[in-house]
Residue frames relative to the residue before (quaternion, step in Angstrom):
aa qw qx qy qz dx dy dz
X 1.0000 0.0000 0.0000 0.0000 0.00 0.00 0.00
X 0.0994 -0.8076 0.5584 0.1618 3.59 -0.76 0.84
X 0.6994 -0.3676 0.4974 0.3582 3.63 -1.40 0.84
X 0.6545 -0.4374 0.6149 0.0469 2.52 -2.14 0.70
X 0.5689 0.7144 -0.3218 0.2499 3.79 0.74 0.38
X 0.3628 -0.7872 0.4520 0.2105 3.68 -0.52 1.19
X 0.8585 -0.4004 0.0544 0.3157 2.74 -1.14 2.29
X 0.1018 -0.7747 0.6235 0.0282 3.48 0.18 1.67
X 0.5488 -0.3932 0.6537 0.3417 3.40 -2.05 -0.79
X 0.0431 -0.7636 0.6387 0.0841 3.44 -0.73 0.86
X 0.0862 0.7214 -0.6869 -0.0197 3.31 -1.49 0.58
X 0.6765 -0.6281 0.3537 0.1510 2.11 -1.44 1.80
X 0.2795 0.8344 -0.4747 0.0168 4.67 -0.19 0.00
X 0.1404 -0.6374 0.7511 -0.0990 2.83 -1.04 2.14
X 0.7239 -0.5315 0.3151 0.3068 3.62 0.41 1.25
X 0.6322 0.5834 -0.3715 0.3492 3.46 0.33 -0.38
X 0.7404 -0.4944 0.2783 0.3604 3.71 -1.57 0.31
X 0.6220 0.5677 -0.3090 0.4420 3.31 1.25 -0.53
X 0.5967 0.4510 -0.3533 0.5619 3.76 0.93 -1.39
X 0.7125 0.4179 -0.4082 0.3886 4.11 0.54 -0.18
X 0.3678 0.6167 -0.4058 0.5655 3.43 1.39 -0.15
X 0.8261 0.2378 -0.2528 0.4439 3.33 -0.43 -1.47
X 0.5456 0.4889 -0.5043 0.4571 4.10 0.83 -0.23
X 0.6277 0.4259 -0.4403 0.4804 3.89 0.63 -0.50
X 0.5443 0.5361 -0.4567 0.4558 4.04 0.46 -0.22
X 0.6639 0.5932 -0.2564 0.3763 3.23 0.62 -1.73
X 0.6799 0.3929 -0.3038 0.5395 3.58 0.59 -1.51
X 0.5544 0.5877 -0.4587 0.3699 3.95 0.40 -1.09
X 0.8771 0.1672 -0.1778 0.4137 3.67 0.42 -1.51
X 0.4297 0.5264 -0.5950 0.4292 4.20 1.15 0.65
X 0.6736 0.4310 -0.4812 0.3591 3.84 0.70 -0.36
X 0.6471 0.4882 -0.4059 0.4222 3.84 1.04 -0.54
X 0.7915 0.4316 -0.2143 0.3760 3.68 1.31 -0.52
X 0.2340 -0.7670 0.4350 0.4095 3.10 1.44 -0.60
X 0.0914 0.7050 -0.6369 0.2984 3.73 0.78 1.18
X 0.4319 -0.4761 0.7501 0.1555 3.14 -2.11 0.38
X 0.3334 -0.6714 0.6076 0.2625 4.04 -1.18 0.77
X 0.1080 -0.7946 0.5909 0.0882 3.59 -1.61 -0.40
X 0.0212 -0.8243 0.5658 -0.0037 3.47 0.63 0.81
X 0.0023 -0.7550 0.6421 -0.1332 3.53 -0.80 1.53
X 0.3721 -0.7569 0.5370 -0.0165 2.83 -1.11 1.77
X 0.1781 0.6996 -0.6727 -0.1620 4.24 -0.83 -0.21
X 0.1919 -0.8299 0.5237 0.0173 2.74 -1.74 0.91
X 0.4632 -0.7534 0.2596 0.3878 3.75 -0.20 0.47
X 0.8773 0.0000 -0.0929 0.4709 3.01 1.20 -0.17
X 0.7433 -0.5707 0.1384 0.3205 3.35 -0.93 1.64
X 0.6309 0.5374 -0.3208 0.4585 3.66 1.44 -0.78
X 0.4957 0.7452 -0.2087 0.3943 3.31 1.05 -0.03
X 0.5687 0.6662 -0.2737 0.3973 3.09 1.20 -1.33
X 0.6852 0.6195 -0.2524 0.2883 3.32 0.31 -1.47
X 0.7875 0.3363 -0.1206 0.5022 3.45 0.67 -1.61
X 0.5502 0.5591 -0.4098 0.4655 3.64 1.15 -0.26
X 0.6167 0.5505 -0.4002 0.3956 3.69 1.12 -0.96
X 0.5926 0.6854 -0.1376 0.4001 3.19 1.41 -1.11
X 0.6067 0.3947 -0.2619 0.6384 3.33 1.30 -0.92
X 0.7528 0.4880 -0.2424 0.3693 3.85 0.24 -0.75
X 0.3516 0.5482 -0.4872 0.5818 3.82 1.78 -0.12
X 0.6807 0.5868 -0.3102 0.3101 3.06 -0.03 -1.95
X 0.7318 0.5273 -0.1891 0.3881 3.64 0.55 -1.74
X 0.6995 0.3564 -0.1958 0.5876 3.44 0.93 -1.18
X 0.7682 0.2332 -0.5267 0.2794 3.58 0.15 0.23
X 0.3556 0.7232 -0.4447 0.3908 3.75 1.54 0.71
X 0.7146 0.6030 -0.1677 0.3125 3.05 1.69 -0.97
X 0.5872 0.5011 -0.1999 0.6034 2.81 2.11 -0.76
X 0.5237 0.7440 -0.2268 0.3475 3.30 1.10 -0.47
X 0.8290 0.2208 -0.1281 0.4976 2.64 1.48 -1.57
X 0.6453 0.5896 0.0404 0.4841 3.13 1.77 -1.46
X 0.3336 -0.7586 0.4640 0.3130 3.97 1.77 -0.67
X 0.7349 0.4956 -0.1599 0.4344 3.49 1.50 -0.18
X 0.0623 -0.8682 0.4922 0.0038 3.60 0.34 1.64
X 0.4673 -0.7439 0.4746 0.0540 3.30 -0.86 1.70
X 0.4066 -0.5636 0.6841 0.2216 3.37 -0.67 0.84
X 0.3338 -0.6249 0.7033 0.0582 3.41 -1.55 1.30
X 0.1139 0.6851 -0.7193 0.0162 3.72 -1.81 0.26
X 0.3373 0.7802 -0.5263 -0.0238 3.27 -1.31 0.75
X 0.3122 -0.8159 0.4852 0.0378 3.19 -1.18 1.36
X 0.1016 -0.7734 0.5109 0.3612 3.08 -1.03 0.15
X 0.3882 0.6099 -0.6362 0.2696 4.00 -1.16 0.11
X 0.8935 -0.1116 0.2355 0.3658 3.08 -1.91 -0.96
X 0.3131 -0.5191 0.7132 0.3521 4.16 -0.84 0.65
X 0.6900 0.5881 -0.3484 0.2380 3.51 -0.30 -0.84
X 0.7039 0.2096 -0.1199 0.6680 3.83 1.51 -0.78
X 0.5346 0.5993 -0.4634 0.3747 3.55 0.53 -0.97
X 0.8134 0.3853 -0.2253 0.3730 3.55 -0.24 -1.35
X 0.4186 0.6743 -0.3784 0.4763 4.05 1.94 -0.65
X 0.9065 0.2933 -0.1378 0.2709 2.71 0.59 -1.41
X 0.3084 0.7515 -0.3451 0.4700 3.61 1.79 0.02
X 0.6285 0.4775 -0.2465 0.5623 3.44 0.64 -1.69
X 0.8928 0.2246 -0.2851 0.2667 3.94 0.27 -0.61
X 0.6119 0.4800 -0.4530 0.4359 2.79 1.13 0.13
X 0.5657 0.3494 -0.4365 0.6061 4.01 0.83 -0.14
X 0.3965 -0.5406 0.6925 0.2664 4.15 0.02 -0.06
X 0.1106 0.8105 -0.5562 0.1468 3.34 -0.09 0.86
X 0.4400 -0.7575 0.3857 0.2894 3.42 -0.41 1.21
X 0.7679 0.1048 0.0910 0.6254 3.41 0.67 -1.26
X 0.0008 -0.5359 0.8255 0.1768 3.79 -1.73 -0.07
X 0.2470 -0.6932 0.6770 0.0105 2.46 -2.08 1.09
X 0.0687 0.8499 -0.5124 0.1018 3.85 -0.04 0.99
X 0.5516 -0.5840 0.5772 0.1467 3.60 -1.48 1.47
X 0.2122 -0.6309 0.7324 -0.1430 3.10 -1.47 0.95
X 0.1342 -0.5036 0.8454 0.1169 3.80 -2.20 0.88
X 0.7071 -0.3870 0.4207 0.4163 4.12 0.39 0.13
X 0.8438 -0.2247 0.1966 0.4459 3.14 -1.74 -0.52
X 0.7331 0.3765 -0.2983 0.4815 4.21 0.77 -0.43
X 0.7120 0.5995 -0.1483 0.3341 3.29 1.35 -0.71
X 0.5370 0.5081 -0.3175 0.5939 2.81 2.07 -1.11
X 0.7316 0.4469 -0.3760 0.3516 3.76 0.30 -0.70
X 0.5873 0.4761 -0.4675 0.4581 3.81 1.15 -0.54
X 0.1491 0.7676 -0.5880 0.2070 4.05 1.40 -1.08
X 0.9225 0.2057 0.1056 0.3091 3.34 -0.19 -2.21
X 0.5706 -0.4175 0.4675 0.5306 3.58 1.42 -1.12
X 0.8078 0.1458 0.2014 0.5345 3.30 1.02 -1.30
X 0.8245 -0.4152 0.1339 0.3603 3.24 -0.32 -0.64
X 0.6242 -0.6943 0.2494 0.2573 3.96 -0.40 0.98
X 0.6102 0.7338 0.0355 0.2965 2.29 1.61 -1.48
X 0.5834 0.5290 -0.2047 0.5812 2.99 1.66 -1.28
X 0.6804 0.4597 -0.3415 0.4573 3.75 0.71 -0.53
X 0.5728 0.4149 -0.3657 0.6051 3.72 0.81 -0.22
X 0.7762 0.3700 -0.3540 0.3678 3.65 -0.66 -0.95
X 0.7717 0.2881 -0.3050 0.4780 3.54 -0.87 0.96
X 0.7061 0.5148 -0.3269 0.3599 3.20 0.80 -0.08
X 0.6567 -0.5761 0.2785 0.3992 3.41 -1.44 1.48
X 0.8218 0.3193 -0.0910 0.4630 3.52 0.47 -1.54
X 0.5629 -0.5435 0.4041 0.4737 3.70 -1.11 1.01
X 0.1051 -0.6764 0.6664 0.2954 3.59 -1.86 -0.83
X 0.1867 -0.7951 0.5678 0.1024 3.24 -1.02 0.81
X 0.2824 -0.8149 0.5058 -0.0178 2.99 -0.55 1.65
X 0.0789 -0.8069 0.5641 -0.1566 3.42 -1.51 1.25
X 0.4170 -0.6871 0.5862 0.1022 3.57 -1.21 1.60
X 0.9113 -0.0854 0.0439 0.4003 3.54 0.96 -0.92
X 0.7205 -0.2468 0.2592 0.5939 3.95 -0.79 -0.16
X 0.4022 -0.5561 0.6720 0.2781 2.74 -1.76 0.46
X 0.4881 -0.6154 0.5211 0.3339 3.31 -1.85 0.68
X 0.7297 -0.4179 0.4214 0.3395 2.61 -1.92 -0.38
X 0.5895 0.6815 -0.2261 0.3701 3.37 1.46 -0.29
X 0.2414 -0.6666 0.4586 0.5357 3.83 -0.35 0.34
X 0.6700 -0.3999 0.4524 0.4319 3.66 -1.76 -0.48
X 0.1749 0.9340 -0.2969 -0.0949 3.53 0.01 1.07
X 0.3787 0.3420 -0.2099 0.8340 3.06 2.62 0.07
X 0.0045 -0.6351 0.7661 -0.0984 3.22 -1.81 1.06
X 0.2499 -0.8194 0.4945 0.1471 3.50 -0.32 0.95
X 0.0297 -0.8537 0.5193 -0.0243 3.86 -0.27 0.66
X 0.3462 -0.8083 0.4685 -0.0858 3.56 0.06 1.79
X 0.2751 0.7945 -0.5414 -0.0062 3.69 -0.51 0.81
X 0.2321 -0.6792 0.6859 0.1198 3.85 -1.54 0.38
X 0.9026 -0.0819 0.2033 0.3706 2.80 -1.79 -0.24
X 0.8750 0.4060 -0.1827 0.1901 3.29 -0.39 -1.65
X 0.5158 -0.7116 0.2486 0.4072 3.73 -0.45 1.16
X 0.7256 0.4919 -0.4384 0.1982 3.30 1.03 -0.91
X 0.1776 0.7725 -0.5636 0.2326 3.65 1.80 0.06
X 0.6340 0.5601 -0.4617 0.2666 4.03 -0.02 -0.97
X 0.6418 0.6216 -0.3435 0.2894 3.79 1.09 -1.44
X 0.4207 0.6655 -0.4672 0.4024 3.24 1.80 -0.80
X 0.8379 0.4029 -0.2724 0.2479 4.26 0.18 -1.03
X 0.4161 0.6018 -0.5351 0.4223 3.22 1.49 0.43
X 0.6971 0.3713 -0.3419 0.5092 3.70 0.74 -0.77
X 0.4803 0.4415 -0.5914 0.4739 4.03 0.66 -0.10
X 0.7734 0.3770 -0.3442 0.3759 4.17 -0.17 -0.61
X 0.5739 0.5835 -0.4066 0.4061 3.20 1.67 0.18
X 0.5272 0.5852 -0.3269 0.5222 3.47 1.46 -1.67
X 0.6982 0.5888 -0.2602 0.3132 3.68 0.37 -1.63
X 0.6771 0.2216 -0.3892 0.5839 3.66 0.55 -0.89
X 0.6408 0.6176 -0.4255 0.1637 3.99 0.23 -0.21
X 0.7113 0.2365 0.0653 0.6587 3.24 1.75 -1.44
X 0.4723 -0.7390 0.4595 0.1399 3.79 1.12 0.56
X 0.3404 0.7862 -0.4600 0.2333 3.72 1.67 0.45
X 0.2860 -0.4540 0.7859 0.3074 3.10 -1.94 -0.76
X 0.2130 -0.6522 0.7274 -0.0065 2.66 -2.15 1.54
X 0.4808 -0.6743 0.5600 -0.0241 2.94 -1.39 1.07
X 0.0254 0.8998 -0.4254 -0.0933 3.69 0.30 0.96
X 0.1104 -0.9140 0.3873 0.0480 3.64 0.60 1.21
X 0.1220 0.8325 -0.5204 0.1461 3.68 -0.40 0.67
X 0.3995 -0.6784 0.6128 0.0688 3.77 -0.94 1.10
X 0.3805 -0.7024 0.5930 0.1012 3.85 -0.45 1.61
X 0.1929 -0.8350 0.5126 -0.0532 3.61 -0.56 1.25
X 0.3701 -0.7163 0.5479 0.2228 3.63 0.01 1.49
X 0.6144 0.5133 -0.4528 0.3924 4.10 0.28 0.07
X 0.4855 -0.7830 0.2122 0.3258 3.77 0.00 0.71
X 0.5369 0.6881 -0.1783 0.4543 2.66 1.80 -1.67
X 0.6871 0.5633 -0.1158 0.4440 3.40 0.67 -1.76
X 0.6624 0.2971 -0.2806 0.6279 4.09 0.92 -0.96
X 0.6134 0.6091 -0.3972 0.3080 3.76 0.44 -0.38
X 0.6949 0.3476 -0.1263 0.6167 3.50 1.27 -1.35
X 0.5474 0.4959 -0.3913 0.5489 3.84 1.12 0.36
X 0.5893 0.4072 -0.3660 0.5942 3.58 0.71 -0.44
X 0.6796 0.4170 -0.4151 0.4382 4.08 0.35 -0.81
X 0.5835 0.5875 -0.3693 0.4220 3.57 1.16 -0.43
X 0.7296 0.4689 -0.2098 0.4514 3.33 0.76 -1.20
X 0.4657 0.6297 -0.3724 0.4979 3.99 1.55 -0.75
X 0.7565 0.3111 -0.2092 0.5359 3.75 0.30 -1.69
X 0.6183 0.4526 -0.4705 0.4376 3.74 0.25 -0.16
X 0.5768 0.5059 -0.2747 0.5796 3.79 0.39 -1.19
X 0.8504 0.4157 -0.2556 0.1968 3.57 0.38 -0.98
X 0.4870 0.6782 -0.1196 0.5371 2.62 2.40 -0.93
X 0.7783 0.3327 -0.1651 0.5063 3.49 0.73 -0.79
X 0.7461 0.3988 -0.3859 0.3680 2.93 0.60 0.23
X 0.5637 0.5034 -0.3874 0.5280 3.19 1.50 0.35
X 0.5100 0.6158 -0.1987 0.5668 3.26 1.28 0.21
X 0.4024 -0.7864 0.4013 0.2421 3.26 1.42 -0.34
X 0.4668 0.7362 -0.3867 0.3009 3.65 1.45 0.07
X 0.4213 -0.7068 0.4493 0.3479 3.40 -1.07 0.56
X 0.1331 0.8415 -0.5222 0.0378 3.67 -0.94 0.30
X 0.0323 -0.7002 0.6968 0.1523 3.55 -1.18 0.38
X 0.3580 -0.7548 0.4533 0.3110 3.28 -1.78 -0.16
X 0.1664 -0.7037 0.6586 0.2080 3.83 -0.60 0.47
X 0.2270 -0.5428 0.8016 0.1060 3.16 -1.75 0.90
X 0.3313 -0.7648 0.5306 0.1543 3.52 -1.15 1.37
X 0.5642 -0.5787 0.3251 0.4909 3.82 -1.04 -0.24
X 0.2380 -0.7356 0.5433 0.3272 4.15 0.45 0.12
X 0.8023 0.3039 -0.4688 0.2102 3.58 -0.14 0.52
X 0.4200 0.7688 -0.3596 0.3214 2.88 1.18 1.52
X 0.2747 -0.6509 0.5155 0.4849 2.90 2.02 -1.46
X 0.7944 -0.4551 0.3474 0.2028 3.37 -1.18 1.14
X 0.7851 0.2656 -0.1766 0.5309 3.26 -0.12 -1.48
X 0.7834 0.3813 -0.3876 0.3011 3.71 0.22 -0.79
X 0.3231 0.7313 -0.3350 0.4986 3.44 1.77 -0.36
X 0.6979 0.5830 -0.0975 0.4044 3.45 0.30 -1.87
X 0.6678 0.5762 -0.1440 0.4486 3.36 0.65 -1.34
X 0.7485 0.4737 -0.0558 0.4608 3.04 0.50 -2.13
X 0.5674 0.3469 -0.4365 0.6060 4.41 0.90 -0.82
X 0.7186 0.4529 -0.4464 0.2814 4.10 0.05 -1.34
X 0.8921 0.2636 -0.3142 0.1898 3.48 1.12 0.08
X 0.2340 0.8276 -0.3193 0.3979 2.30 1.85 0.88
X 0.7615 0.3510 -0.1268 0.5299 3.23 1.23 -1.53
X 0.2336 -0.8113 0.4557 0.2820 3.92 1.83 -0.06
X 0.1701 -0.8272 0.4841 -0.2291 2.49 0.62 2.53
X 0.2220 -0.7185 0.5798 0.3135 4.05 -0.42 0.56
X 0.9151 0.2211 0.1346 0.3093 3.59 0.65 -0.32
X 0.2209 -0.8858 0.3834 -0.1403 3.49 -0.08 1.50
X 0.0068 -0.7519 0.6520 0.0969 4.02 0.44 0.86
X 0.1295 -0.6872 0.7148 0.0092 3.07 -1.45 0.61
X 0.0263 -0.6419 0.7245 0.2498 3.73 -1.30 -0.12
X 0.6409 -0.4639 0.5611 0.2434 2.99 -2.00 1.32
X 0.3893 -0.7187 0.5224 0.2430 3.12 -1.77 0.33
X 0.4862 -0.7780 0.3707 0.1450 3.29 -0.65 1.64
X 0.8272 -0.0721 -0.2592 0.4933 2.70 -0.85 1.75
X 0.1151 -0.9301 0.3444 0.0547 3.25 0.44 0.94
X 0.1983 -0.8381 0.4244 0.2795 3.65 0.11 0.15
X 0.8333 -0.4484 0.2544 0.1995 3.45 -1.22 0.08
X 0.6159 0.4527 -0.2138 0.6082 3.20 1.87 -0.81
X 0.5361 0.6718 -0.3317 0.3888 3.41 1.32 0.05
X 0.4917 0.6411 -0.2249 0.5446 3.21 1.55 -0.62
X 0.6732 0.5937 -0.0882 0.4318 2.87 0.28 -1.88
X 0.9217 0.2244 0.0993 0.3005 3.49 0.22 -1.52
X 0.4431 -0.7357 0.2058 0.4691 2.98 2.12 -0.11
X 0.0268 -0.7999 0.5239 0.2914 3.98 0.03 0.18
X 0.6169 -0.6367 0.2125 0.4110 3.25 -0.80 0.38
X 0.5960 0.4857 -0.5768 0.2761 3.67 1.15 0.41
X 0.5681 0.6915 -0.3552 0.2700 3.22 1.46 -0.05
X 0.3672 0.8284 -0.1621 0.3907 3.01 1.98 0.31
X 0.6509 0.6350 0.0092 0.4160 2.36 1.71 -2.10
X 0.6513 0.5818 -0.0774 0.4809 2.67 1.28 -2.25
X 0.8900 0.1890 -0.1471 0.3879 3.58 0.41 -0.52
X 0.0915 0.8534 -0.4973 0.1266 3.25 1.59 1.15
X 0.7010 -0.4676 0.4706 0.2617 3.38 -2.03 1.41
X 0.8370 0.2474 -0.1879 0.4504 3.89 0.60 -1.06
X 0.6419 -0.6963 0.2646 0.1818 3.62 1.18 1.30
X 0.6622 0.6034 -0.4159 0.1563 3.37 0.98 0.47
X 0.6200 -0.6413 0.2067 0.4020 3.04 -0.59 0.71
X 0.2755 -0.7925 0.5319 0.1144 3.88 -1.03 0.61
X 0.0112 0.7594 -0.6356 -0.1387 3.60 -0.48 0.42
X 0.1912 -0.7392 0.6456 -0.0139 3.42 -1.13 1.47
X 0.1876 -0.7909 0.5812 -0.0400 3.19 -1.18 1.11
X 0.3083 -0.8614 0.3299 0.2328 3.39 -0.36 1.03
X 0.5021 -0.5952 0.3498 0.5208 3.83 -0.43 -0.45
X 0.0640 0.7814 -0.6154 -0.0815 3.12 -1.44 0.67
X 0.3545 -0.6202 0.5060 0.4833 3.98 -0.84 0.09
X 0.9127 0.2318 -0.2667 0.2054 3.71 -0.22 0.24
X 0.2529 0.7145 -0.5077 0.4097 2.36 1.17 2.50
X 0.0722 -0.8906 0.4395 0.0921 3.90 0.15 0.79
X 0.2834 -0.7591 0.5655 0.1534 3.64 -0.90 0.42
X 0.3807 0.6656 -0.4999 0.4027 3.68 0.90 -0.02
């Protein structure tokens, strides 16, 4: 049964150094939002439950202990892959926040793939290799292409923006296919067009296109020691994606550790 509690942060915590990483983010951004935490646990098997709840009291009051912020506990047992989907919807969770070792780490994360635990899910997740700094988030790099559902990405830029007062970076890779540079420019119009009614700072960066997006992407956010990267999952994803890596999983498990928050598609996200 979950509390009564308005749209916490969930993070995802299989105990390890990373799920404590992404709990230090978590606490960092419930003090800029006034959010409520959730530390959600799955387990394989039902005998389990008990002593894990037990470990996770323990955990959340350390947290308050140390941090003034007492985490709501959950734990399930079944699949990582739905369990934690379905947590986020049934508390409406604004955000999840989930640890990462990178490209080998994100895929052990689960057994299998990471990926599956992000895609489908109501509420974005911002994924992380390490601590936050000491710095606020003050550059957030925000990649776009072709595809329409790219826009949902700027409801959560006017979110980051009134939180951390940043600058976005609208980064994009000029495509010799007509169709493709045509509906990338209409992206870049409503984005440019969006934020600035909004009052948001921004510049644009044309990337180098014979790299390929994500590594492009990766390679300006650290250049400019970007805290942040929005991405949008790829809709409907298919199976060889897993398998083969799409290219936000690229993103997601970038060499220079920053942290990405991917948002998935939905139809009743507007940007107007």
């Amino acid at each position: 049964m979950i509390n009564n509690i308005e749209r916490p942060i969930v993070v995802p915590w299989d105990y390890s150094n990373k799920a404590e990483c992404a709990l230090n983010h978590a606490i960092r951004l419930a003090k800029f939002i006034q959010k409520p935490i959730v530390l959600v646990h799955i387990t394989k098997k039902e005998s389990e439950e008990q002593q894990n709840v037990e470990k996770l009291i323990a955990k959340s009051k350390e947290i308050e202990q140390n941090h003034g912020i007492l985490p709501q506990i959950i734990v399930r047992t079944g699949n990582i892959f739905t369990e934690i989907k379905k947590v986020i919807e049934e508390c409406d969770a604004l955000l999840a926040i989930m640890g990462t070792h990178g490209m080998k780490g994100f895929q052990k994360f689960t057994g299998s793939w990471a990926l599956k635990v992000i895609t489908g899910s109501k509420a974005p997740f911002i994924v992380v290799q390490d601590n936050p700094t000491q710095a606020d988030v003050q550059k957030i790099v925000l990649p776009l292409d072709f595809k329409l559902e790219e826009r949902e990405k700027l409801v959560w830029a006017n979110f980051l923006a009134n939180t951390y007062k940043c600058k976005f970076y609208i980064c994009y890779i000029e495509s010799t296919d007509q169709i493709i540079r045509k509906r990338t420019i209409g992206n870049i119009k409503a984005a440019v067009s969006y934020l600035e009614n909004k009052g948001i700072n921004y510049e644009l960066q044309k990337l180098q296109n014979n790299e390929g997006i994500a590594t492009a992407c990766v390679k300006f956010a650290k250049s400019i020691d970007s805290g942040l990267i929005i991405i949008m999952t790829t809709k409907n994803i298919r199976f060889q994606d897993y398998v083969l890596g799409a290219s936000e999983q690229q993103i997601i498990a970038n060499e220079a550790k920053i942290p990405v928050m991917c948002v998935n598609p939905r139809t009743d996200i507007k940007t107007e």
